[in-house]
C-alpha positions as CSV (number, residue, x, y, z in Angstrom):
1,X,-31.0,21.4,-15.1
2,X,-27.6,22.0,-17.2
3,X,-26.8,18.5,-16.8
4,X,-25.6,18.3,-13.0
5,X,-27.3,15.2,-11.0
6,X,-27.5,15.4,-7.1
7,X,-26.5,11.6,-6.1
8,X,-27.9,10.5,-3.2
9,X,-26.6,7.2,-1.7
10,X,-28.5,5.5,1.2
11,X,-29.6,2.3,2.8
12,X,-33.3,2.6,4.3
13,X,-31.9,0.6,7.9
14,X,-29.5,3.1,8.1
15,X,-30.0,4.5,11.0
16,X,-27.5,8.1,10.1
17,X,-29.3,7.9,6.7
18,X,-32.9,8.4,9.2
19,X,-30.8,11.0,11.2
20,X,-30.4,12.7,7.5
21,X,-33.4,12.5,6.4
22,X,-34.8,16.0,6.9
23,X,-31.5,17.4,5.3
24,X,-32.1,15.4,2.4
25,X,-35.6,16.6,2.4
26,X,-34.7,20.3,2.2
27,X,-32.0,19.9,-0.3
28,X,-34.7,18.1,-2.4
29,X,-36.8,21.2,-1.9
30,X,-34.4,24.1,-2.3
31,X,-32.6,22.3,-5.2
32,X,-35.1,20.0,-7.0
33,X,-35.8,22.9,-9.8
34,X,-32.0,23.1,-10.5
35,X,-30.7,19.3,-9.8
36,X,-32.0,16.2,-10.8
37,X,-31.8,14.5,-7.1
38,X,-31.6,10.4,-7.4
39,X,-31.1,7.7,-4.8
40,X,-29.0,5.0,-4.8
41,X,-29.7,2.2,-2.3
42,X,-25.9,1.2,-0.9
43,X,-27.1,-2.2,0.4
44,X,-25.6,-1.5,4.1
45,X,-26.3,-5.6,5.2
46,X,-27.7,-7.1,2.0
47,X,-28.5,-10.6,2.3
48,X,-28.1,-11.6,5.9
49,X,-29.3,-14.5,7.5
50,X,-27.9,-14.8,10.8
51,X,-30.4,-13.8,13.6
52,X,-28.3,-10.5,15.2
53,X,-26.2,-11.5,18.1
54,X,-26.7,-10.1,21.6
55,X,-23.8,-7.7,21.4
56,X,-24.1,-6.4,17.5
57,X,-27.5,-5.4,18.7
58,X,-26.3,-3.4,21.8
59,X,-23.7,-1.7,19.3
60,X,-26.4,-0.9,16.7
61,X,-28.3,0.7,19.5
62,X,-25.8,2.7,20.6
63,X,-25.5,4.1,17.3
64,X,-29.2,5.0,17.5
65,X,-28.7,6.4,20.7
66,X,-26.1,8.8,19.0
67,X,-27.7,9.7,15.8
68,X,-30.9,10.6,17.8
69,X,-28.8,12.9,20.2
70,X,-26.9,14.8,17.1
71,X,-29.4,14.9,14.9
72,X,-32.6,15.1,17.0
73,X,-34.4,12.2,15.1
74,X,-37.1,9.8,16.5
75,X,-36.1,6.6,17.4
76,X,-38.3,4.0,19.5
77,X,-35.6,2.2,21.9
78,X,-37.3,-0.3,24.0
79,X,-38.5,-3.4,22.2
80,X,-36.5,-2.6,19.1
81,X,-34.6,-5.1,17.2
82,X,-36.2,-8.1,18.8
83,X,-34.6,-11.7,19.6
84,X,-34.2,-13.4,16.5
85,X,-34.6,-10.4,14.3
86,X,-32.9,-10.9,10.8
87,X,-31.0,-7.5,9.7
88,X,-31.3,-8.0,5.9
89,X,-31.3,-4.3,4.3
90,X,-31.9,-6.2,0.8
91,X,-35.6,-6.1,0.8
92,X,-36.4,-2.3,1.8
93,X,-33.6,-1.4,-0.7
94,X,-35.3,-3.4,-3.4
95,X,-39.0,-1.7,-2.2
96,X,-37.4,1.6,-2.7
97,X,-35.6,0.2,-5.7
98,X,-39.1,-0.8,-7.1
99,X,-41.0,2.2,-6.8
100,X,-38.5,4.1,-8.7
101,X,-39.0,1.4,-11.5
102,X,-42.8,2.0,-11.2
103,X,-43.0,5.8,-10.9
104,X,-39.8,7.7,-9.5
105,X,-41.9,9.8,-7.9
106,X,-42.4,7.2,-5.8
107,X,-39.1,6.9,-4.6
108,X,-38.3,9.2,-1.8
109,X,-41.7,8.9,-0.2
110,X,-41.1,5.4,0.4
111,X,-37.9,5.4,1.4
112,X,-39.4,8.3,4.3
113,X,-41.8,5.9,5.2
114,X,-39.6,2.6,5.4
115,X,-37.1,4.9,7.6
116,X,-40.1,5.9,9.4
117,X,-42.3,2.7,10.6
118,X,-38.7,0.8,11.3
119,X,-37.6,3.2,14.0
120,X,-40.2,5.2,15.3
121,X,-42.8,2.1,15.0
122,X,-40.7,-0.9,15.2
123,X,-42.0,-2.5,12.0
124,X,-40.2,-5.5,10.6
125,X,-39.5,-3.5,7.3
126,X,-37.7,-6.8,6.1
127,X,-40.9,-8.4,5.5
128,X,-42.4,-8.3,1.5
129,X,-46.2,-7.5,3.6
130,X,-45.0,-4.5,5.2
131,X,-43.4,-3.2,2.9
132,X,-46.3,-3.5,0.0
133,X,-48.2,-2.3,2.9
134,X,-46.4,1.2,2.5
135,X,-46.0,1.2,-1.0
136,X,-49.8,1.6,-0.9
137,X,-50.1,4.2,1.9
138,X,-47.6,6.5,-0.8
139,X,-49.6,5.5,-3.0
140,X,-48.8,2.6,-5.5
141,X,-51.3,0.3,-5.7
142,X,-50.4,-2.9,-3.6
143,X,-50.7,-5.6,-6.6
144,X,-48.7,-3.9,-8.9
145,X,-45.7,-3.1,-6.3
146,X,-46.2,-6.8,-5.3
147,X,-45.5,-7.9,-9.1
148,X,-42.6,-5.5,-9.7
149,X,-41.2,-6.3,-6.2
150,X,-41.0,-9.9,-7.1
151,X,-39.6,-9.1,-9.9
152,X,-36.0,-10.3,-11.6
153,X,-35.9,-6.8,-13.0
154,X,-36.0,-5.6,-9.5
155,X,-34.0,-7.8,-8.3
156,X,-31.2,-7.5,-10.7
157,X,-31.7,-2.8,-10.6
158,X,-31.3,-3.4,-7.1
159,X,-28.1,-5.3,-7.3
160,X,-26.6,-2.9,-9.9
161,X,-27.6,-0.2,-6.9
162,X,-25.4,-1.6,-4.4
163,X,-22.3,-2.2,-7.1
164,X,-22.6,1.3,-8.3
165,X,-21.8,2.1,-4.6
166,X,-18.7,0.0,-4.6
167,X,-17.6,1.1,-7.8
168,X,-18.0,4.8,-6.6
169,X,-15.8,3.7,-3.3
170,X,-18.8,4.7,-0.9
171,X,-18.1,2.9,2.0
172,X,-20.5,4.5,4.7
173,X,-24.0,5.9,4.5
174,X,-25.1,8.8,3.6
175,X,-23.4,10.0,1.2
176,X,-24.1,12.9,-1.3
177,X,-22.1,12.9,-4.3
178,X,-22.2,15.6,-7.2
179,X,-21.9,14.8,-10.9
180,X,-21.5,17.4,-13.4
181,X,-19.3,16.9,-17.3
182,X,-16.4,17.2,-15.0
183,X,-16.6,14.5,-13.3
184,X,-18.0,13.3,-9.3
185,X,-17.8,15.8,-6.2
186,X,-17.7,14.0,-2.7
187,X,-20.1,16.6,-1.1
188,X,-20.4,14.1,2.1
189,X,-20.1,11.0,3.6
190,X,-21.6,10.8,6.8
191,X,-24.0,13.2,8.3
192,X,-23.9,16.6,8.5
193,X,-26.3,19.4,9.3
194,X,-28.4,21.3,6.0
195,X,-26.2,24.2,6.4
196,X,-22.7,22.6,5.6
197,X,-24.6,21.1,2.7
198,X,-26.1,24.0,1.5
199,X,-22.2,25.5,1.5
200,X,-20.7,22.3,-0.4
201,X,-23.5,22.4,-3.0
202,X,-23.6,26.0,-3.3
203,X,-19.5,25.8,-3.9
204,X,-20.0,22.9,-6.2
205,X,-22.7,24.8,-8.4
206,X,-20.7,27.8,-8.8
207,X,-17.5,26.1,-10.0
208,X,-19.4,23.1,-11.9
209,X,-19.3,22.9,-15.5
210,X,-22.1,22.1,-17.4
């Protein structure tokens, strides 16, 4: 793979990072033979504890709203973020998080599936049940994600996620850097369509060294 890493940096309840998801999925499988692809989890609202107000949730929907019209996604609008629902993107960024510490094969399928159940199916994907739950429908078996989910290791890998996002000065979700012996390529932040991506990555891999 000539020593060039594909840098993925997401947050599982973020809704553009959903809206992205099939890109991300196609770059995986047009470049996975000639990139190693990795995720890191940004943390978008790590550690909340304030029930979301009446008028954050009406903005967060209207985001929805927008991501599903650009990028075509599924989202499930009525019903979703309930009264007294707690947005803390800590625990599906330390499921994801976990599974790459237990098999990193593991790790995109999950993070589909978080993305998936949280706004197509309105699951409360901030609860440790539901998300062992999907940790066993990709396939790790439900005791052992439950151990390493619990985990300080996790805990602490999941943390040194969100400050390699800061120290990389990402400050929105998705974003796709590039990382070759020359240094990090800002291929986006934000979404955008599998065509531009295909033209930044194609530029970067035929000027990247190494």
């Amino acid at each position: 793979m000539n020593g060039r890493t594909l840098w993925y940096i997401a947050d599982p309840m973020c809704s553009w990072c959903w809206g992205f998801s099939p890109v991300i999925e196609a770059i995986r499988h047009e470049y996975g033979e000639r990139l190693a692809i990795k995720l890191v989890v940004g943390g978008l609202r790590p550690g909340t504890t304030e029930p979301l107000a009446t008028e954050k949730r009406a903005e967060i929907l209207h985001h929805w709203h927008n991501v599903q019209r650009i990028t075509g996604q599924s989202f499930t609008f009525e019903g979703a973020l309930p009264e007294g629902f707690i947005y803390d993107t800590e625990p599906a960024c330390r499921a994801v998080v976990s599974a790459s510490l237990i098999d990193s094969s593991y790790t995109f399928p999950l993070l589909a599936a978080i993305q998936h159940v949280f706004y197509v199916e309105q699951a409360n994907v901030t609860q440790t049940d539901t998300l062992t739950q999907l940790a066993a429908v990709v396939g790790i078996p439900a005791t052992q994600f439950s151990q390493v989910f619990a985990s300080d290791a996790a805990k602490q890998a999941t943390q040194q996620h969100f400050h390699q996002a800061i120290q990389w000065g990402v400050r929105g979700f998705p974003t796709v850097i590039g990382q070759d012996v020359a240094g990090l390529h800002l291929l986006t932040n934000g979404y955008c369509t599998i065509e531009t991506m295909r033209q930044r990555i194609d530029a970067w891999l035929n000027t990247a060294i190494g």
